[in-house]
N, C-alpha and C positions, 0 to 999 in steps of 0.2 A: 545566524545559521539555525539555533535554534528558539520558538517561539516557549516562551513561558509557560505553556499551557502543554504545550504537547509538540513533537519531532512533527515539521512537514518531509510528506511523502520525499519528498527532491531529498534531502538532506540525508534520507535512510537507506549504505550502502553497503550494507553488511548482508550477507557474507564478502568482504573482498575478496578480487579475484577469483571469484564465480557469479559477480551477479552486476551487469549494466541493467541501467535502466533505462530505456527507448522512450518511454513517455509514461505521464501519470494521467490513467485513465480517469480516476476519482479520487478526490480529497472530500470525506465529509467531513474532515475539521475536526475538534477536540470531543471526544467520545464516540467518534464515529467511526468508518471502515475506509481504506485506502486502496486502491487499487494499481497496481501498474502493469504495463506493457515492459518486457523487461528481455534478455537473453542471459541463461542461467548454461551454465558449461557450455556454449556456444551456439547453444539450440535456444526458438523463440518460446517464451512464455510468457504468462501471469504472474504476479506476486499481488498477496495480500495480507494485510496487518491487521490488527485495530491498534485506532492512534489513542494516544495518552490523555492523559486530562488534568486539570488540577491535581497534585498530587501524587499522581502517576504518569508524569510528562514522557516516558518512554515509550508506553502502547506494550503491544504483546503482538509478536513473538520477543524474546530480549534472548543475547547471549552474552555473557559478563558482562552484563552492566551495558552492553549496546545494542541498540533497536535494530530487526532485524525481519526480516522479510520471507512469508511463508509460500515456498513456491507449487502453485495447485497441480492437480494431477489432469492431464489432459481430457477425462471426461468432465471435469467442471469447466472447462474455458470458456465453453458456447455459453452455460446456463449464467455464469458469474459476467461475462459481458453483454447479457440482457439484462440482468438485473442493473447492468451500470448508468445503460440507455434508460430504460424507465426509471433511475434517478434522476438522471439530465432533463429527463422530460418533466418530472416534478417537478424540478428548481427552475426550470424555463416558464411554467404555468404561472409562478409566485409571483 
């Protein structure tokens, strides 16, 4: 469940009971940003983290001691899932 280096996105489901996750739009991996498609109080959203890394395998946001998921504000949703697309499109180029 969890990788030594840092929480994959799937695994990170805090807040309970206010937070599904519908799908993980991006994982960039250990030091990197995560992204999800999610339903927060029953409405659709975003969440996004930065994941952990050697040493700091929980990422940020944390609440006691458990990785937790920062849910954006609905004027970021468009700009944050472009930015997700021209990640994909980078890792597709490589």
């Amino acid at each position: 469940m969890t990788d030594s280096i840092y929480r994959k996105p799937k695994t990170v489901t805090a807040p309970k009971g206010r937070l599904e996750i519908v799908e993980v739009l991006w994982d960039g991996g250990a030091g990197g940003t995560s992204v999800i498609k999610c339903t927060w109080d029953g409405n659709e959203g975003l969440g996004m983290r930065w994941n952990g890394f050697e040493g700091m395998p929980l990422g940020n946001p944390t609440s006691h001691d458990h990785p937790t998921w920062f849910i954006l504000p609905d004027f970021m949703k468009y700009p944050t899932l472009a930015w997700v697309e021209e990640q994909k499109a980078k890792v597709s180029k490589e």
